[in-house]
TORKOL-4160 file (C-alpha; in steps of 0.2 Angstrom, whole numbers, padded with zeros to 4 digits, m for minus):
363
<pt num="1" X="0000" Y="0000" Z="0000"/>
<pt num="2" X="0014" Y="0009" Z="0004"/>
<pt num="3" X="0022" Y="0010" Z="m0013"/>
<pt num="4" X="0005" Y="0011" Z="m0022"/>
<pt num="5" X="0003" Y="0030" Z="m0010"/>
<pt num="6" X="0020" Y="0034" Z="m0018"/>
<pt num="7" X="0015" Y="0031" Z="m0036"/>
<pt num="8" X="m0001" Y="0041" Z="m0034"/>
<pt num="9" X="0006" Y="0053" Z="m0027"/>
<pt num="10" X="0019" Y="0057" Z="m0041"/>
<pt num="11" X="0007" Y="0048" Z="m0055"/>
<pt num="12" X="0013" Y="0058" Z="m0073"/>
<pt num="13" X="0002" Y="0054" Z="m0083"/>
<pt num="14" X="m0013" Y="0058" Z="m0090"/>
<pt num="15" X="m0028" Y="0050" Z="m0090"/>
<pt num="16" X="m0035" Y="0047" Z="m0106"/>
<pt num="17" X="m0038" Y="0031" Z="m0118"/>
<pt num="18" X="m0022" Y="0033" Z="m0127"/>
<pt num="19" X="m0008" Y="0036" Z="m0111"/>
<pt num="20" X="m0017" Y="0022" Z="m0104"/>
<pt num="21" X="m0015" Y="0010" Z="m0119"/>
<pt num="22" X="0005" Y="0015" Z="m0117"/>
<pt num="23" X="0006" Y="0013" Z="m0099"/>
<pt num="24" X="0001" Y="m0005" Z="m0103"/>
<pt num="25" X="0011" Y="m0008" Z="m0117"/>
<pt num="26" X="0026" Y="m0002" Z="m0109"/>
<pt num="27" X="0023" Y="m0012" Z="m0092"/>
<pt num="28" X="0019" Y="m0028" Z="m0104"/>
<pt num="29" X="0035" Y="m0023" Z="m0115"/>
<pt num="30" X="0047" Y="m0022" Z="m0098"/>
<pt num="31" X="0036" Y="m0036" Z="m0087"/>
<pt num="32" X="0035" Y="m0049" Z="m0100"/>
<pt num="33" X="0048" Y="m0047" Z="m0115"/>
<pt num="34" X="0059" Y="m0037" Z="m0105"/>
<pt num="35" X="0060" Y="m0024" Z="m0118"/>
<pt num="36" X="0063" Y="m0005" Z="m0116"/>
<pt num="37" X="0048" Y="0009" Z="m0119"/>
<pt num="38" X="0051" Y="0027" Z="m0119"/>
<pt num="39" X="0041" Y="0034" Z="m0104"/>
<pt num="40" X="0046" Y="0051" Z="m0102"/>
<pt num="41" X="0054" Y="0065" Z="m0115"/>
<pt num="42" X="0065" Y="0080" Z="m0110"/>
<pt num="43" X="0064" Y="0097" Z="m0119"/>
<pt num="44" X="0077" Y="0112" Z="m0120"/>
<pt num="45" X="0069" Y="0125" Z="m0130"/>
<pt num="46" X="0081" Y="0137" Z="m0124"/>
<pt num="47" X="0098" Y="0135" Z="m0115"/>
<pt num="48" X="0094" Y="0154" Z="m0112"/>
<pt num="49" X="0096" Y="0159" Z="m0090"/>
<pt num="50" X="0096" Y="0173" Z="m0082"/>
<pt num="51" X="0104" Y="0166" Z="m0067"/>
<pt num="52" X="0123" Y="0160" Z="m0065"/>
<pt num="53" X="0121" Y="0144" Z="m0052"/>
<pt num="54" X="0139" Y="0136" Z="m0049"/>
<pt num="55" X="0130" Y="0119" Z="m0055"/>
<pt num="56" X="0121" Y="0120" Z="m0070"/>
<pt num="57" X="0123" Y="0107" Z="m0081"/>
<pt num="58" X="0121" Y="0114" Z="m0095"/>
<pt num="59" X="0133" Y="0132" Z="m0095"/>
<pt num="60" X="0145" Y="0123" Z="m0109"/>
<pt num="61" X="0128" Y="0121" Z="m0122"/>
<pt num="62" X="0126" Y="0141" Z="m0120"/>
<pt num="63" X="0144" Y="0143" Z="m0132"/>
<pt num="64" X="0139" Y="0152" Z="m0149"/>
<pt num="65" X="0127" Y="0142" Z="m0160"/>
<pt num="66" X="0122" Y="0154" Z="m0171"/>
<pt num="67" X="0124" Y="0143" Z="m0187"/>
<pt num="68" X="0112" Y="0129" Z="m0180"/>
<pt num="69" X="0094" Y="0129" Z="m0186"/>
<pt num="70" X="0082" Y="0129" Z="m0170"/>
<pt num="71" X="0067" Y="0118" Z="m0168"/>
<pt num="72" X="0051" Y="0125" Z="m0175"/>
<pt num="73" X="0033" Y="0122" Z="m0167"/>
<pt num="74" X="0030" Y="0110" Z="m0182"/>
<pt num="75" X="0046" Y="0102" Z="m0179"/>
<pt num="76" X="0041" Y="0097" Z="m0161"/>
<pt num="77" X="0024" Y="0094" Z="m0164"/>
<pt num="78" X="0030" Y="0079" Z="m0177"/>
<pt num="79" X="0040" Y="0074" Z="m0160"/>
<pt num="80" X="0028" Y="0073" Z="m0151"/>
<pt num="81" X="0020" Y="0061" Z="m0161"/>
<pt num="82" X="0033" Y="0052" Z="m0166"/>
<pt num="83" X="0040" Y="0050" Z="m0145"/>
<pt num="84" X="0018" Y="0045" Z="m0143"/>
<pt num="85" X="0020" Y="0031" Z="m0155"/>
<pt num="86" X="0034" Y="0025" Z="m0145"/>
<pt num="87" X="0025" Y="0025" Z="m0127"/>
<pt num="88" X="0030" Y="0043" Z="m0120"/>
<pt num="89" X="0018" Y="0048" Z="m0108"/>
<pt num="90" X="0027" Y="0062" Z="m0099"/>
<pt num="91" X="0035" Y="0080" Z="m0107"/>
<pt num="92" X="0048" Y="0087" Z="m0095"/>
<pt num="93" X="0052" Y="0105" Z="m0100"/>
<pt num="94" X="0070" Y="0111" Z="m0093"/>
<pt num="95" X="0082" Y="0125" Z="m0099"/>
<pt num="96" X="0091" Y="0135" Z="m0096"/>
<pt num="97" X="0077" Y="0144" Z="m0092"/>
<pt num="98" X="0062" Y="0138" Z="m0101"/>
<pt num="99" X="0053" Y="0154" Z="m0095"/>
<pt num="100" X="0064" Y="0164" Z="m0107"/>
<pt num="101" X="0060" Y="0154" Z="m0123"/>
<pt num="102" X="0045" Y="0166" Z="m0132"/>
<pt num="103" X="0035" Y="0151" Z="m0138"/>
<pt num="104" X="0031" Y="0143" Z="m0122"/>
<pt num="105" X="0015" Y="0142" Z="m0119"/>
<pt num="106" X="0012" Y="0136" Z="m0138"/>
<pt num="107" X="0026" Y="0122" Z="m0134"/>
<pt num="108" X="0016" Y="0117" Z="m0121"/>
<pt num="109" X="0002" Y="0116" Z="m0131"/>
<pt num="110" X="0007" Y="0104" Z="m0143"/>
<pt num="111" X="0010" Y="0092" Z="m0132"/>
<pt num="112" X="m0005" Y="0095" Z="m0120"/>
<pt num="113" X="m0017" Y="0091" Z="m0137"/>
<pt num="114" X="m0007" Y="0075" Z="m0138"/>
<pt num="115" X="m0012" Y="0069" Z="m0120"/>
<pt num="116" X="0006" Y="0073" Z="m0112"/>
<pt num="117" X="0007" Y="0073" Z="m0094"/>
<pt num="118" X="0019" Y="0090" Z="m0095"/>
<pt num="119" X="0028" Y="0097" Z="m0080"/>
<pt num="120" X="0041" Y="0110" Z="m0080"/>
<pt num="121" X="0056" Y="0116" Z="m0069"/>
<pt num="122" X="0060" Y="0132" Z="m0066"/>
<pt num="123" X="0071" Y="0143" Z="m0057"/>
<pt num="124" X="0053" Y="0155" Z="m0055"/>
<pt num="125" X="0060" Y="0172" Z="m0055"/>
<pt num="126" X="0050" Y="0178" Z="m0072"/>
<pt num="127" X="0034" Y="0172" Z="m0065"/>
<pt num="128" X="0020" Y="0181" Z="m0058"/>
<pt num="129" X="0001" Y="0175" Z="m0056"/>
<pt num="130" X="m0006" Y="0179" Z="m0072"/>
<pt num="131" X="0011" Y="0171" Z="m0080"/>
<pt num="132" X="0004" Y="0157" Z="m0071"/>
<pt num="133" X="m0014" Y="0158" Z="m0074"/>
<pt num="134" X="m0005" Y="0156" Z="m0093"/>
<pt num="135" X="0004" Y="0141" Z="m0090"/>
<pt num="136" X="m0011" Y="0134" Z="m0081"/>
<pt num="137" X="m0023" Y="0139" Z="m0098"/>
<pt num="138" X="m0009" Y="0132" Z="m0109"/>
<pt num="139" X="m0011" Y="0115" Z="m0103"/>
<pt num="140" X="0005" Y="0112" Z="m0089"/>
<pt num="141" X="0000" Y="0099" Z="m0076"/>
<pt num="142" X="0014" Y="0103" Z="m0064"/>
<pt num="143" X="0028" Y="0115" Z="m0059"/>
<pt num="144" X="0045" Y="0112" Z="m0051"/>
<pt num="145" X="0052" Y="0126" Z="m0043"/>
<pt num="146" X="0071" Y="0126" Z="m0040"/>
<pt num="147" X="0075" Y="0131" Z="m0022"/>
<pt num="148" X="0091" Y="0126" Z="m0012"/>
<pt num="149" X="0087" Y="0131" Z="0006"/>
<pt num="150" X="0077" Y="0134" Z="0020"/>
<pt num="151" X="0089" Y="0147" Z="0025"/>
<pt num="152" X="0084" Y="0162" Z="0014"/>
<pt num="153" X="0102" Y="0170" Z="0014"/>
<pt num="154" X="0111" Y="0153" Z="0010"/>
<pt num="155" X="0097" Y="0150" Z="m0005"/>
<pt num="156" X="0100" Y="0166" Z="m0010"/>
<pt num="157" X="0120" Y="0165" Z="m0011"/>
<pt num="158" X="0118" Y="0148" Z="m0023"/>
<pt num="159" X="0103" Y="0155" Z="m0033"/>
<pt num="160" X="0103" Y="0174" Z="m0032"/>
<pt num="161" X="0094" Y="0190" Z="m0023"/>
<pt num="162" X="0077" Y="0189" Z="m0020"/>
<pt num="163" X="0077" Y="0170" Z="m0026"/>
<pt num="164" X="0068" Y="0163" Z="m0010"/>
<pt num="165" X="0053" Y="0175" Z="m0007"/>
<pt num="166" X="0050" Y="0174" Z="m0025"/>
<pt num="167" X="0049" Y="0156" Z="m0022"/>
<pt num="168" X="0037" Y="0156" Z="m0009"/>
<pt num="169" X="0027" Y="0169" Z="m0018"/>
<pt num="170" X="0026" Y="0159" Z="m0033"/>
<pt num="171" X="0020" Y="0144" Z="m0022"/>
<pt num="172" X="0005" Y="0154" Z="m0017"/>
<pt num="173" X="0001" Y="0162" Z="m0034"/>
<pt num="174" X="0002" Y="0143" Z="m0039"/>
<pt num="175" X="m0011" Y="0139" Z="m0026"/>
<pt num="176" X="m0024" Y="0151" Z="m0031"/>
<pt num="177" X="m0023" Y="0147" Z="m0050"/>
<pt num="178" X="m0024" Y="0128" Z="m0047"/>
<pt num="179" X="m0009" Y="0124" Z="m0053"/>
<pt num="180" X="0001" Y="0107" Z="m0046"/>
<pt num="181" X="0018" Y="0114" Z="m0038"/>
<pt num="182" X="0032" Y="0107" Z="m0032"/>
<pt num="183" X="0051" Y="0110" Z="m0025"/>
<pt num="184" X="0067" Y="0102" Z="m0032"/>
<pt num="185" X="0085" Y="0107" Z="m0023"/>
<pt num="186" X="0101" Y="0100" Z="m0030"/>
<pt num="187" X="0111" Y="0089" Z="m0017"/>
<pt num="188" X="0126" Y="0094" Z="m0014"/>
<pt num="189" X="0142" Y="0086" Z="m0006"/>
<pt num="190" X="0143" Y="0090" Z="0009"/>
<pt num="191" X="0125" Y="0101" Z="0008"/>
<pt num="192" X="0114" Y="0086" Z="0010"/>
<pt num="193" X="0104" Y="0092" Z="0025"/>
<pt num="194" X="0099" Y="0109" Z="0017"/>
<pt num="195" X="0092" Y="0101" Z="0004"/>
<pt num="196" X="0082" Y="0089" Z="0018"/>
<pt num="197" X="0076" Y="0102" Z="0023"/>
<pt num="198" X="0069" Y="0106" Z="0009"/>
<pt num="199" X="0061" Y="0091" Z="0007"/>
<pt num="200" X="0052" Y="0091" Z="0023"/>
<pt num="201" X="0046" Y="0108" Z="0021"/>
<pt num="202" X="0038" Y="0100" Z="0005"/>
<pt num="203" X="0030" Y="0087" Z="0015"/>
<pt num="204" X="0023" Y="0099" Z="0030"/>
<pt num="205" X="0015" Y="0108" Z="0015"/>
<pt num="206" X="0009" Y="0095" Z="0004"/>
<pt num="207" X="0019" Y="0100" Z="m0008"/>
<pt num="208" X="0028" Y="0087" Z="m0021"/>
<pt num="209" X="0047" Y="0087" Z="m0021"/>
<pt num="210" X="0059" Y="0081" Z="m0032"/>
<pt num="211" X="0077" Y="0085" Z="m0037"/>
<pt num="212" X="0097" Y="0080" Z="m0043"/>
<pt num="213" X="0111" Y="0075" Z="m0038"/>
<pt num="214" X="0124" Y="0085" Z="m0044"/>
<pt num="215" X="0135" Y="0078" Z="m0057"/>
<pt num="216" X="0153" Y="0082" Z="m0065"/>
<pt num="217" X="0146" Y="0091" Z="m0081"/>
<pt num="218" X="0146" Y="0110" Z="m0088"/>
<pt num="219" X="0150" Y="0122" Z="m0072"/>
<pt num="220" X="0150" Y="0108" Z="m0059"/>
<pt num="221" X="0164" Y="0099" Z="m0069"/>
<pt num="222" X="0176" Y="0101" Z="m0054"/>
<pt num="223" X="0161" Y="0097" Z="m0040"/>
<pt num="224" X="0166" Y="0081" Z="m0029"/>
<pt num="225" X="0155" Y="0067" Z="m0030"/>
<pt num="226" X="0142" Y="0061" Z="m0014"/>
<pt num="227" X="0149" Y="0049" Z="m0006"/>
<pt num="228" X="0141" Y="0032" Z="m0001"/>
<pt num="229" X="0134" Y="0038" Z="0014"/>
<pt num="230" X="0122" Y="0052" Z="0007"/>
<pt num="231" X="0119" Y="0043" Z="m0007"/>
<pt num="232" X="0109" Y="0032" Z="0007"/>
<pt num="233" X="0102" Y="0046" Z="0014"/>
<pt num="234" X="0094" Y="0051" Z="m0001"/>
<pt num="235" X="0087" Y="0034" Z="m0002"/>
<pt num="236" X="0081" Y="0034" Z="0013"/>
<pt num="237" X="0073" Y="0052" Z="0013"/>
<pt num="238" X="0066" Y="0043" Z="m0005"/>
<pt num="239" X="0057" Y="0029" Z="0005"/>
<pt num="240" X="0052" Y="0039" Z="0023"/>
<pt num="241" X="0045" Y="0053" Z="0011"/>
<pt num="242" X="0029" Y="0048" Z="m0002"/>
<pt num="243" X="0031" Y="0064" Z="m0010"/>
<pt num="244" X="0048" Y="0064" Z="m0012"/>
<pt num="245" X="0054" Y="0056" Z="m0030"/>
<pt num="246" X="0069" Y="0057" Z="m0042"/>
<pt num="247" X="0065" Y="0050" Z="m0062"/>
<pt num="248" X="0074" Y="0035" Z="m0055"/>
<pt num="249" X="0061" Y="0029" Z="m0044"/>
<pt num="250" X="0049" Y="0023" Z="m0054"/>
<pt num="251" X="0050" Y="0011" Z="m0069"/>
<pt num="252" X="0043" Y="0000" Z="m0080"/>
<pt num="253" X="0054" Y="m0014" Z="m0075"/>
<pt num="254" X="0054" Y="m0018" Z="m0055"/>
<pt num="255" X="0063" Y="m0008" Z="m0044"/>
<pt num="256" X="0074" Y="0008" Z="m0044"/>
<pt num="257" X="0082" Y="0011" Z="m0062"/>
<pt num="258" X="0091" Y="0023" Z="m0069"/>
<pt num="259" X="0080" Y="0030" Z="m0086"/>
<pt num="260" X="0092" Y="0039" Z="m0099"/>
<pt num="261" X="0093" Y="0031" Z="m0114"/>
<pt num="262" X="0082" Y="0020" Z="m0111"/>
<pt num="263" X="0064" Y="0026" Z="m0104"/>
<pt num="264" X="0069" Y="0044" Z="m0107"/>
<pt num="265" X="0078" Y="0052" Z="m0118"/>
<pt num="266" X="0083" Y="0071" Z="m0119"/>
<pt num="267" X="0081" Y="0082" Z="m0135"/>
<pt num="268" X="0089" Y="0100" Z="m0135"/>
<pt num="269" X="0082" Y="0117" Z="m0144"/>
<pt num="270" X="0094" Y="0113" Z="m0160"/>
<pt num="271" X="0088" Y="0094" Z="m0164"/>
<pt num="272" X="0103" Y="0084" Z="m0154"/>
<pt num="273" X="0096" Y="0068" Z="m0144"/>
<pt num="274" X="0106" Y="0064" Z="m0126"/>
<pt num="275" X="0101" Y="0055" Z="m0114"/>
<pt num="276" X="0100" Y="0066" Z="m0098"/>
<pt num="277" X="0105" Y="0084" Z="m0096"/>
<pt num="278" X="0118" Y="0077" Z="m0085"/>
<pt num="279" X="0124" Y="0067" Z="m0100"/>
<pt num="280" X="0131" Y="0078" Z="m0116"/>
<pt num="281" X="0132" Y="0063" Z="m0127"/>
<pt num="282" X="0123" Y="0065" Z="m0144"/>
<pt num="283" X="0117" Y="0050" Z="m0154"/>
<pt num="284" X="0109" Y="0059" Z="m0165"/>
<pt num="285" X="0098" Y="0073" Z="m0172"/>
<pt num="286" X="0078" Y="0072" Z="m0176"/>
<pt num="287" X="0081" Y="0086" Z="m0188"/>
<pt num="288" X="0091" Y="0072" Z="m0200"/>
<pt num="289" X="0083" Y="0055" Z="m0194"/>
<pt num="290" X="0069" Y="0047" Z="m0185"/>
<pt num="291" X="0069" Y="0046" Z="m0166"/>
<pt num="292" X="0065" Y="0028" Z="m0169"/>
<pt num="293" X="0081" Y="0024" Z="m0176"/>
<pt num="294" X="0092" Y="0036" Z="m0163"/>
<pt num="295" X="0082" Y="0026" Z="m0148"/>
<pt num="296" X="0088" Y="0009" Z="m0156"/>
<pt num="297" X="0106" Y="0016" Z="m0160"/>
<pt num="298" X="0105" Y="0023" Z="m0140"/>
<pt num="299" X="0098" Y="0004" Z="m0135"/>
<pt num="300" X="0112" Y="m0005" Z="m0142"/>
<pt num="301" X="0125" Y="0004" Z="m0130"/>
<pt num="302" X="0133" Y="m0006" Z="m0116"/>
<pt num="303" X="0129" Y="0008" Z="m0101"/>
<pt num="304" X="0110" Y="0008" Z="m0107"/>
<pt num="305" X="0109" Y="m0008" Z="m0108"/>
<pt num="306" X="0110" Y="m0011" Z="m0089"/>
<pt num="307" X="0100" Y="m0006" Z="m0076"/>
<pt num="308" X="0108" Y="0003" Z="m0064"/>
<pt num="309" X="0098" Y="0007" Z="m0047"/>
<pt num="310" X="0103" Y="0026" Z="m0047"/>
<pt num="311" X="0108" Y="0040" Z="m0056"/>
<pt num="312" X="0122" Y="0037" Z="m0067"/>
<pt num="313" X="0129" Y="0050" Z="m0071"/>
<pt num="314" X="0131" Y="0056" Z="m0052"/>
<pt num="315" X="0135" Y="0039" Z="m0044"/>
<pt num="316" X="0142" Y="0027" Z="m0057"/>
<pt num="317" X="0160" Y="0028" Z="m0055"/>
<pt num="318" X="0162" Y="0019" Z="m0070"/>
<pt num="319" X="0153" Y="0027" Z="m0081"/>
<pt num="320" X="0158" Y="0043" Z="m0075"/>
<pt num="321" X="0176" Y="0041" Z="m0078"/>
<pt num="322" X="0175" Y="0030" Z="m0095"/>
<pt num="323" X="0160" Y="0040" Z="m0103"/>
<pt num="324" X="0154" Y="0055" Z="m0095"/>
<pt num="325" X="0169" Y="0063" Z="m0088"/>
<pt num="326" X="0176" Y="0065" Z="m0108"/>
<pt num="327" X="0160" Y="0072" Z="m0116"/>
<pt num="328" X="0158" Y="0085" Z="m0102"/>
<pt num="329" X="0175" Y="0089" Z="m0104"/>
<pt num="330" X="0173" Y="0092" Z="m0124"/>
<pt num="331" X="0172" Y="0110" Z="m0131"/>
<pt num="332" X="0157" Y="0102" Z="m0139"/>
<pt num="333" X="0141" Y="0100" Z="m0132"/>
<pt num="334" X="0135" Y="0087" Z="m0134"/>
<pt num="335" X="0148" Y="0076" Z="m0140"/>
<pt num="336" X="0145" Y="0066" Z="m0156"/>
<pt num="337" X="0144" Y="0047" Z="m0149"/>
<pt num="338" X="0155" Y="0045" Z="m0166"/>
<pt num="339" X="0167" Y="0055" Z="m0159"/>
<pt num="340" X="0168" Y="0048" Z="m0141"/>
<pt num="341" X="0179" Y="0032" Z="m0144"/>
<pt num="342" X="0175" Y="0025" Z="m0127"/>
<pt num="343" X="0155" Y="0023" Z="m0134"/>
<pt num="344" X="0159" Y="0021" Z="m0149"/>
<pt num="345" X="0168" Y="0005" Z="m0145"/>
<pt num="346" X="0153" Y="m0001" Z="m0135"/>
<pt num="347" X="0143" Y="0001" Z="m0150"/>
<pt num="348" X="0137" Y="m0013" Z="m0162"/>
<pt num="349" X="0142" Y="m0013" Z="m0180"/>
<pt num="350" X="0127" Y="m0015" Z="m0188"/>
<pt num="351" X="0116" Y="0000" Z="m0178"/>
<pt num="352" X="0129" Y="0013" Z="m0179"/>
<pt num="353" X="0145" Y="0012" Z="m0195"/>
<pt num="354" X="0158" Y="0024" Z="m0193"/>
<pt num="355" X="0158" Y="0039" Z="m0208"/>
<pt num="356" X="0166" Y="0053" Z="m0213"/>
<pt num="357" X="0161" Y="0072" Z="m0206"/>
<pt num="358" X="0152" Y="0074" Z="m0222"/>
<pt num="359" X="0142" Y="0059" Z="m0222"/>
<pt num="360" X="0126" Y="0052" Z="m0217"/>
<pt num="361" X="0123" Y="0042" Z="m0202"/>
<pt num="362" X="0119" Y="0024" Z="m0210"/>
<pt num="363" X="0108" Y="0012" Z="m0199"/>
């Protein structure tokens, strides 16, 4: 009864004929076949922030792109269909800051007329009540609002002035327009119990709470890793908390299970397909080939073929130092899988051949 509380409590998804027939599928496909379904889809429309937090993950996409041709609301409309056919219930909107990109609400209304479940994170400092009211009309289900501390000066030196009563003004605005909100702090080494806190605050409130754990990528690159002990605690907190989740707590298959590249897959604001917006590995771009075939290329790697019970990116020594650790040290983001020879030995011959810069993927 217990875990059953904790899955309605943090249920994303809609209800409606068609997320239900993917729910199904996707629970057949992992129960019975023990095959992979994409569950959950990540969107950058803009890498655009007007903050300057020590851990964003993604500081090194913000390098000039000029020359890149963004997506268009016809090019994510096709995605959204596309990532429906394959089982995604869930559209996660990130940044940057997803509040600066000037299409939003109609973004969020492409995916809402294709029975998304849509919630989005936010560092909240653009949004006022009828900004709100806005996102709520648009069709958002659910917002996350960033927030480090309880301590209003120690929140405000990680996020910025003002950062902490705007949170909690937003929190109430939220409340009067009827829109789902929740809070989601970064864990920190060393900084575990401030975001504790932050959770338990959630849970006196009736608030959902969610959050990362910080990983070596973009401005963080140099950040020491949590250590065995608060990794614990955070499972812990996980299980003593029902409305306290990460995206690896639920899955498809039994257990706790890391998701990228498997039941969710990132795509940025120029086409490129990672895994996680911890992870700066491309394998591949909707704007030249199908998500269908960049999912199978993604399935046929080693590291997403297991199931690791945790985040990888932020606890996987392994995979940190083979895999991550040279893409978020590239002066390109993301890294081309092509040109990462650690996944590209990983890789099997007949999903993904080798070319030339000026040649076409060949699957």
């Amino acid at each position: 009864m217990k875990k059953l509380d904790k899955i309605l409590r943090n249920c994303e998804v809609r209800l409606s004929l068609s997320t239900i027939h993917r729910v199904v599928k996707g629970l057949v496909r992992a129960r019975l076949f023990r095959k992979n379904t994409l569950r959950a889809l990540e969107l950058y429309p803009t890498f655009a922030c007007q903050m300057k937090c020590d851990m964003c993950s993604v500081e090194r996409y913000k390098t000039d792109s000029s020359s890149k041709r963004t997506l268009s609301m016809d090019d994510y409309s096709k995605l959204a269909t596309e990532a429906a056919k394959l089982g995604a219930t869930t559209l996660i909107i990130l940044g940057g800051e997803p509040t600066l990109f000037q299409d939003l609400f109609l973004l969020i209304d492409v995916f809402h007329k294709k029975n998304y479940f849509i919630h989005m994170v936010s560092n909240g400092m653009n949004l006022e009540q009828t900004y709100i009211r806005r996102l709520k009309q648009s069709g958002l289900d659910f917002l996350f609002l960033s927030l480090e501390s309880m301590s209003e000066e120690t929140n405000d030196r990680i996020r910025g002035a003002g950062h902490f009563q705007q949170t909690m003004r937003n929190i109430s605005w939220c409340r009067d327009e009827g829109l789902r909100v929740g809070l989601a702090p970064v864990f920190f080494p060393g900084h575990i119990d401030q975001a504790l806190e932050v959770i338990e605050f959630c849970h006196r409130e009736g608030l959902r709470s969610s959050g990362g754990q910080v990983a070596p990528v973009g401005k963080a690159i140099d950040t020491l890793l949590l250590s065995t002990e608060e990794i614990n605690r955070i499972r812990n907190a996980v299980e003593q908390y029902s409305n306290f989740a990460f995206d690896w707590s639920f899955s498809y298959f039994e257990g706790i299970r890391c998701p990228a590249g498997k039941e969710k897959v990132g795509v940025t604001m120029y086409g490129d397909v990672i895994p996680c917006s911890y992870n700066p590995i491309g394998f591949g771009n909707i704007l030249s080939e199908s998500l269908t075939c960049i999912l199978k290329r993604m399935g046929s790697f080693s590291q997403f073929k297991k199931n690791y019970q945790g985040c990888l990116c932020s606890e996987d020594h392994i995979y940190i130092e083979k895999y991550l650790r040279p893409a978020a040290l590239s002066s390109i983001y993301p890294l081309d899988c092509r040109e990462h020879p650690e996944v590209f030995s990983e890789m099997e011959f007949c999903v993904f051949v080798k070319k030339g810069p000026s040649d076409s993927v060949r699957n």
